[in-house]
C-alpha positions in Angstrom: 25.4 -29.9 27.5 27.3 -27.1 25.4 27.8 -27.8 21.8 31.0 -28.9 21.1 33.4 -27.2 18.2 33.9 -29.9 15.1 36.6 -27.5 13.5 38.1 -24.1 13.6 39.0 -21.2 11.3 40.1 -17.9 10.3 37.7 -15.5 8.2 40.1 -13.3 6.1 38.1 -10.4 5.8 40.1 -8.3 3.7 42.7 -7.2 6.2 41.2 -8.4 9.3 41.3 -11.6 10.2 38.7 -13.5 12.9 39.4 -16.6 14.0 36.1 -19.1 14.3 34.9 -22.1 15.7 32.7 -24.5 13.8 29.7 -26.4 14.5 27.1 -28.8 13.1 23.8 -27.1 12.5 21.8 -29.9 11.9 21.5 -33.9 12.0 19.2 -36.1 10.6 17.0 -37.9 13.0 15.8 -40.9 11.0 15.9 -44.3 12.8 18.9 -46.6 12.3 18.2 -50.3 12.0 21.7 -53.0 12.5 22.0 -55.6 10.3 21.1 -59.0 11.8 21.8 -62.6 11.1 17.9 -63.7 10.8 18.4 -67.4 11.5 20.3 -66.3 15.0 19.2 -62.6 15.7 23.3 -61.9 16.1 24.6 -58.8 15.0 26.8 -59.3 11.7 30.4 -57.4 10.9 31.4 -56.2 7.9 34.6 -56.8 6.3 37.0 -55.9 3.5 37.8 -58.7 1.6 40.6 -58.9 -1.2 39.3 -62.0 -4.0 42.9 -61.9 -5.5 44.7 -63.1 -2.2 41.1 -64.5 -0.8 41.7 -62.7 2.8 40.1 -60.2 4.4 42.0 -57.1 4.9 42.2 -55.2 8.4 41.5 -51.5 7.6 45.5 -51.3 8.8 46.5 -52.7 5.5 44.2 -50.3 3.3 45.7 -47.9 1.2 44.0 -45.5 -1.3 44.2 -45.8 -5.1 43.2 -43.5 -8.3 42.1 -45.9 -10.6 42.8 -43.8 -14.0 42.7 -46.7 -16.6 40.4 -50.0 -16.1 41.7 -52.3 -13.3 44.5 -50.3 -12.8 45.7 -47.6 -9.8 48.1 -44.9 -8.4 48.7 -44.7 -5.3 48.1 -41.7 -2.8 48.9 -41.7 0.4 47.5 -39.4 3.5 50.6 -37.6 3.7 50.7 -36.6 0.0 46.9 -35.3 0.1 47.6 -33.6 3.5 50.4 -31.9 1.7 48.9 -30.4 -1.0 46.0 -28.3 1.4 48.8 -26.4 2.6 48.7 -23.0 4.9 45.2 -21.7 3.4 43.4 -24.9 4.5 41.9 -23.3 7.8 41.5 -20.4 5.3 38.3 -18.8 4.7 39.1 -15.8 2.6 36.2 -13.8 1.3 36.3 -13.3 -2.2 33.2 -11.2 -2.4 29.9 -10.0 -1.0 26.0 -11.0 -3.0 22.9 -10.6 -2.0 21.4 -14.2 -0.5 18.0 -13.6 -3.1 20.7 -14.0 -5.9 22.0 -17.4 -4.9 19.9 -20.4 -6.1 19.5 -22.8 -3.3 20.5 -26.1 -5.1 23.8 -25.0 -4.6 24.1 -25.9 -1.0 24.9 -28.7 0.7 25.3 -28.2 4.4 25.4 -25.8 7.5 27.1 -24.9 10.0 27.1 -22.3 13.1 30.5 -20.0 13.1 31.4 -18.4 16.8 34.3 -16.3 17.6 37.3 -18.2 18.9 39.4 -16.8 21.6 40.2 -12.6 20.6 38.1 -12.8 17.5 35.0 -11.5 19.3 34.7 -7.7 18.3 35.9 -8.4 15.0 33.2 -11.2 14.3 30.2 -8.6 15.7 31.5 -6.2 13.6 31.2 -8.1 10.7 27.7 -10.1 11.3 26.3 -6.7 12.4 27.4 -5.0 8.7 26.2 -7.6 7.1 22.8 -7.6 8.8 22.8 -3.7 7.8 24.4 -4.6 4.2 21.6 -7.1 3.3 24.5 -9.6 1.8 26.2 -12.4 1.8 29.7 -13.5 1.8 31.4 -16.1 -0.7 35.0 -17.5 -0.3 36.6 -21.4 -0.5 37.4 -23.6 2.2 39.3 -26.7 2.4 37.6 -28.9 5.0 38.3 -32.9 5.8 40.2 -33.7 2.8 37.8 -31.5 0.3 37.9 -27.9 -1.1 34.2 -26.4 -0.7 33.0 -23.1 -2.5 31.1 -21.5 0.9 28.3 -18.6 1.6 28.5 -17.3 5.0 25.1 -15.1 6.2 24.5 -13.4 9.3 21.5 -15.0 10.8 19.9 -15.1 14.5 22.7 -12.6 15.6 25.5 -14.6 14.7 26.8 -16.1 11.3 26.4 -19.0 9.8 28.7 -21.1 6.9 26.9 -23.2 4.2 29.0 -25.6 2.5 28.1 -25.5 -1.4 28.5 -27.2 -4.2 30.8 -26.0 -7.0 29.4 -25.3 -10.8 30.7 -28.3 -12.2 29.3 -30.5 -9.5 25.3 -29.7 -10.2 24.2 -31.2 -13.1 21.9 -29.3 -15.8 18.1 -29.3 -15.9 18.6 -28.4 -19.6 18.0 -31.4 -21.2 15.0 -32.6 -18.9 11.4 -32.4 -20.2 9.4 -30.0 -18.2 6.1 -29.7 -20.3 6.5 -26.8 -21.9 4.9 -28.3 -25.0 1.2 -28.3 -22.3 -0.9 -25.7 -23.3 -2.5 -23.8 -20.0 -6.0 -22.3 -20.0 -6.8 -18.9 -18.7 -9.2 -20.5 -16.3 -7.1 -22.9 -15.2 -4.4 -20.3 -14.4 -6.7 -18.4 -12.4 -7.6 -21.2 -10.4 -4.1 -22.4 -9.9 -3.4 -19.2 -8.2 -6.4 -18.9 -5.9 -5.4 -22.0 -4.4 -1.8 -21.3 -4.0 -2.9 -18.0 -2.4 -5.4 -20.2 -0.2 -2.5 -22.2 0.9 -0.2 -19.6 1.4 1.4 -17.6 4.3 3.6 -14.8 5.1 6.3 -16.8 7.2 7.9 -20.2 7.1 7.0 -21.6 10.8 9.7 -25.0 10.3 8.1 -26.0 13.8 4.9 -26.6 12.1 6.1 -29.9 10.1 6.9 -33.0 11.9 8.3 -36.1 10.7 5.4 -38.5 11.0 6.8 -41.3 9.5 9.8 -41.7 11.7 6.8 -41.4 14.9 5.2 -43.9 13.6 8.4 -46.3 12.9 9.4 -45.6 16.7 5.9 -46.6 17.9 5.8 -49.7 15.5 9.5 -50.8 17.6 8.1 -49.9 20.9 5.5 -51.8 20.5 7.2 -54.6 19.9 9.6 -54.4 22.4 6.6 -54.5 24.8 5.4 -57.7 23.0 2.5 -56.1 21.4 0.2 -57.6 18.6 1.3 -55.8 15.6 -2.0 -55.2 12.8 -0.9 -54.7 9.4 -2.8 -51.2 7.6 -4.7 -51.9 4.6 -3.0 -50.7 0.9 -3.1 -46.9 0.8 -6.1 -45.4 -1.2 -5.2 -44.8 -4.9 -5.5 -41.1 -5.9 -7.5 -41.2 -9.0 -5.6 -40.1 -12.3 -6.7 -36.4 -13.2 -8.0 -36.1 -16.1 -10.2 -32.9 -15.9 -7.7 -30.8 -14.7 -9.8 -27.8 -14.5 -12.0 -30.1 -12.2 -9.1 -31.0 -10.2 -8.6 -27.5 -9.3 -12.3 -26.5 -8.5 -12.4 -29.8 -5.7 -8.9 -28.7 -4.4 -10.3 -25.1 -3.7 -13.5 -26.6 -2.3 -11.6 -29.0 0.1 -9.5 -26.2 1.1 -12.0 -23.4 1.6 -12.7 -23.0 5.2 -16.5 -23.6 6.2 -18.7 -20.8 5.5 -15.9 -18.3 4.4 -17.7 -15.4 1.9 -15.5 -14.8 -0.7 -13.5 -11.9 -0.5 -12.7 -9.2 -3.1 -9.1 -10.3 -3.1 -10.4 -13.9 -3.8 -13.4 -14.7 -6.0 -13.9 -17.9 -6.7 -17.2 -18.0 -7.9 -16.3 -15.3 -10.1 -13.3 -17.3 -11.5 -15.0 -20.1 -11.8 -17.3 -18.2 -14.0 -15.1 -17.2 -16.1 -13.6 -20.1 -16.4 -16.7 -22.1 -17.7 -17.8 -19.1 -20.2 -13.9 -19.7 -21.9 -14.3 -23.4 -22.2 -18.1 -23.4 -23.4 -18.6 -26.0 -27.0 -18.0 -23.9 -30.1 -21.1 -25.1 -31.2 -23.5 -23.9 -28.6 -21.5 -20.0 -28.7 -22.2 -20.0 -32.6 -25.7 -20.8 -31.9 -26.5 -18.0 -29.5 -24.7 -15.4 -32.1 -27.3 -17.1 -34.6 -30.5 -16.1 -31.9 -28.7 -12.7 -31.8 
């Protein structure tokens, strides 16, 4: 079945225009439960209920409201909102070009795929293809369903592709968190840190590696139980242990990780580091004693 087109809109390009289709990237695949009555097994229906008349409401008689002191609203209505997106809503002028390596990922939100709509073909090659060659990335606002979204648009895969991000204001600072800069970290421990990041590590993100295990594993719990199956409860999960030597900590980690029989390679030393490692973090006591013999 061919994907079908959510949206549309024009790229304004400074003074070329292409006109685009949208459509969704991605969707979660996590398993949806309905909410059931337990002493019936029916399916139950939610409604909007007013306390001050004590009805419930049909979504006909809804209307939004601003509430801008306690308990108390102005009224918007569709019309008025729809009004104020104007001409530029379907709008996506470039403001300017950045390279992607200078954009920090918490700013985005979601993705979409952009294709040419109908005569915007050559001018949409033209600019994925100096793009590619550029290296960069575009920036411009968009005003989609009822919201204005700053958005980056890459090429990518021989095509382009629109992120919606979130604006300055909306991300919230990481100033004012802790993040144990008062922790005082050891040479060895350093080194260490390092050799097992670089044991873990490869040259390519492979997304088709990584599976979500836990949503398998809901699916086979509801299958069986469709099919009447005994269901056996798992035990607790095992408790990690708290670390407390980290240095330790990072020795098992390498060992659990090292493949069986591997030499270690120039590039890599652990026994070296280890070493090392042990020679820094020797008793004061026993180094003063040596210098004594010497």
């Amino acid at each position: 079945m061919p994907p079908h087109s959510i949206g549309s809109g024009t790229i304004s390009f400074g003074l070329v225009s292409i006109p685009v289709k949208m459509f969704s990237a991605a969707s979660s695949a996590g398993v949806s439960f309905n909410m059931l009555h337990a002493k019936c097994g029916s399916r139950i229906r939610q409604q909007t209920f007013c306390p001050v008349c004590n009805v419930v409401v049909e979504r006909a008689e809804l209307v939004k409201g601003y509430e801008f002191v306690k308990d108390q609203y102005v009224r918007v209505s569709d019309d008025e909102l729809k009004a104020l997106e104007g001409e530029t809503s379907k709008l996506i002028d470039i403001a300017e070009f950045v390279p992607l390596d200078r954009v920090d990922p918490i700013y985005f939100e979601k993705t979409y795929y952009l294709g040419p709509d109908k005569g915007g073909e050559k001018a949409y090659r033209l600019l994925s293809d100096a793009m590619t060659a550029s290296g960069r990335v575009a920036l411009a606002k968009f005003v989609m369903r009822g919201k204005e979204s700053l958005v980056l648009i890459r090429a990518a895969q021989n095509g382009l592709m629109l992120h919606t991000m979130y604006f300055a204001d909306e991300v919230r600072s990481f100033a004012e968190i802790d993040k144990g800069e008062s922790a005082k970290i050891r040479d060895g421990e350093m080194a260490l840190a390092q050799q097992l990041i670089d044991g873990l590590s490869n040259a390519e993100f492979e997304p088709e590696r990584y599976a979500d295990e836990y949503r398998q594993r809901v699916l086979e719990l509801v299958n069986s139980k469709v099919e009447g199956k005994e269901i056996i409860a798992a035990g607790p999960p095992a408790q990690r242990a708290q670390v407390i030597d980290l240095m330790e900590a990072l020795k098992e980690s390498l060992a659990k990780h090292a493949p069986a029989g591997a030499a270690p390679t120039e590039k890599k030393p652990p026994v070296k580091i280890a070493r090392r490692a042990e020679a820094k973090t020797e008793p004061v006591p026993a180094r003063r004693a040596q210098a004594g013999r010497k």
